[in-house]
C-alpha positions in Angstrom: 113.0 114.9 103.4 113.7 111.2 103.5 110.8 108.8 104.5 109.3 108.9 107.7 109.8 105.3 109.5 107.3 104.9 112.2 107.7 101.2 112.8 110.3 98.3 112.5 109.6 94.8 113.2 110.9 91.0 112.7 107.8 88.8 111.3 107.2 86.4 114.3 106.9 83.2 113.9 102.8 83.3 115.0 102.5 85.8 111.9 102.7 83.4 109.2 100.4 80.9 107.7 100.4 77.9 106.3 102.4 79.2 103.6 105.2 80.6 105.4 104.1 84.1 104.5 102.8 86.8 106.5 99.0 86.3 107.3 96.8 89.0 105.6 95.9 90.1 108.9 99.4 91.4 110.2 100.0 93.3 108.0 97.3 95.5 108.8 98.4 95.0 112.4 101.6 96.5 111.8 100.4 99.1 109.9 98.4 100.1 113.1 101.5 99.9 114.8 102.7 103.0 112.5 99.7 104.9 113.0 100.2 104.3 117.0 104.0 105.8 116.0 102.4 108.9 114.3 99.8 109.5 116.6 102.7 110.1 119.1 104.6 112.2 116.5 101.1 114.5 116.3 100.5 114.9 120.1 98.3 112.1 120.5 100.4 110.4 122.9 99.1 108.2 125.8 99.7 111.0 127.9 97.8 113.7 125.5 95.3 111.1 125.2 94.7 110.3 128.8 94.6 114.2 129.6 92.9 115.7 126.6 90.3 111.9 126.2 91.1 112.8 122.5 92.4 109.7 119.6 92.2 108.6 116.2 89.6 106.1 114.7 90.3 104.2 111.5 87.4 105.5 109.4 88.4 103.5 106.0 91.8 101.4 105.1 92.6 100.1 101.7 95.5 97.6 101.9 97.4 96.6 99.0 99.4 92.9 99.4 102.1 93.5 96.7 104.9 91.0 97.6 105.3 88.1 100.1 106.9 88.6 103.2 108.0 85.7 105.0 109.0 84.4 108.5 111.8 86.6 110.3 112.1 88.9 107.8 113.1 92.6 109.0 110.4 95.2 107.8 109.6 98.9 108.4 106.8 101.2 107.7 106.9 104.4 105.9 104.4 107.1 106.8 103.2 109.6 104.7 100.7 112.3 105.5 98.4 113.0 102.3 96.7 116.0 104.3 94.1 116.6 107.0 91.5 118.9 108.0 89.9 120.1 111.1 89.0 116.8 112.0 90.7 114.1 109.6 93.8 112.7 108.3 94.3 111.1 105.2 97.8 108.6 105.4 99.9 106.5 103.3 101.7 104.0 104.6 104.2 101.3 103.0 105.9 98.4 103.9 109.7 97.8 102.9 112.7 95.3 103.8 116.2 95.9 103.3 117.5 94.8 99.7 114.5 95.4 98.4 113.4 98.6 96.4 109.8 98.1 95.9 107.2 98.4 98.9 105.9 95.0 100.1 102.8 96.6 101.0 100.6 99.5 101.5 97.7 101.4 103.3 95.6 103.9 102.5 94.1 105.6 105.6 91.4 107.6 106.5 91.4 108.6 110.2 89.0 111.2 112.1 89.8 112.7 115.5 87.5 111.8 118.2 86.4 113.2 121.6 86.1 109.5 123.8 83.2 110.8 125.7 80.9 111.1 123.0 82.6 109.3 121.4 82.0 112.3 118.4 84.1 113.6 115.8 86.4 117.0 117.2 88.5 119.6 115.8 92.5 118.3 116.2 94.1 121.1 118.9 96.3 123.7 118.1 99.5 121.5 118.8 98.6 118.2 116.6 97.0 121.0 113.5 100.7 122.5 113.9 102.5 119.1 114.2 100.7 117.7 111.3 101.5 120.7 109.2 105.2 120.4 109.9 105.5 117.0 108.7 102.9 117.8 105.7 105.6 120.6 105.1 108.5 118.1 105.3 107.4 116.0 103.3 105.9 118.1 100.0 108.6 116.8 97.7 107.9 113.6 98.3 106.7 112.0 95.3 102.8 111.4 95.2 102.1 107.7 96.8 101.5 104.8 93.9 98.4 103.2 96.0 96.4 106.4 96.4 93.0 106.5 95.5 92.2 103.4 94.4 89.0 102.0 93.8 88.5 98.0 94.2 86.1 97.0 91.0 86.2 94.4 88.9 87.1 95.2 85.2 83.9 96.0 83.0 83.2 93.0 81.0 
């Protein structure tokens, strides 16, 4: 299967800082962007959402800067589900621009599917456990992420 691309964007001009780069912060925001894009490719739609009062939460994001990305530059996300249980998902995204073989950035994820009246963690219905194993199933010869698992220490002195 080729990569899943859940989001495309230009960098806006109110994205970069004072070094014409995109601001640490945005590229987290368009990584949430992605997971938005997934959540609809899982049957977490706004419509599922509004009906079932089931989402995701972030639970824990690791984000890896690995190149600059400046002003108007095109970018898309690929997704990448590591695998899930009854009530998480564990995701991989990266950043790219065309021309460019290396990613520009990437995410780590760790979401958990929540019931909005408790809010408390709940099991994923039938229809997202079956959509998430279809694209787990697509995608088992990918290769395994670079950015997974890291841990952020300090080297030992």
């Amino acid at each position: 299967m080729a990569a899943l691309i859940t989001y495309r964007t230009q960098v806006l001009e109110d994205w970069v800082d004072y070094n014409g780069h995109l601001r640490d912060a945005y590229y987290l925001l368009i990584f949430s962007y992605a997971t938005d894009a997934l959540m609809t490719r899982i049957g977490l739609d706004d419509d599922s959402r509004g009906q079932t009062g089931h989402s995701l939460f972030t639970l824990e994001c690791h984000l890896n800067y690995l190149h600059e990305v400046k002003l108007g530059t095109e970018v898309w996300v690929q997704t990448q589900v590591i695998g899930f249980d009854r009530k998480r998902v564990h995701l991989y995204h990266s950043l790219h621009r065309a021309g460019f073989d290396d990613a520009l950035a990437a995410s780590e994820q760790m979401l958990l599917h929540v019931d909005l009246a408790g809010p408390k963690s709940a099991p994923f219905g039938e229809r997202s456990v079956a959509l998430l194993q279809g694209l787990t199933e697509q995608q088992h010869d990918l290769p395994a992420p670079e950015y997974v698992g890291r841990v952020l220490r300090l080297p030992a002195a």
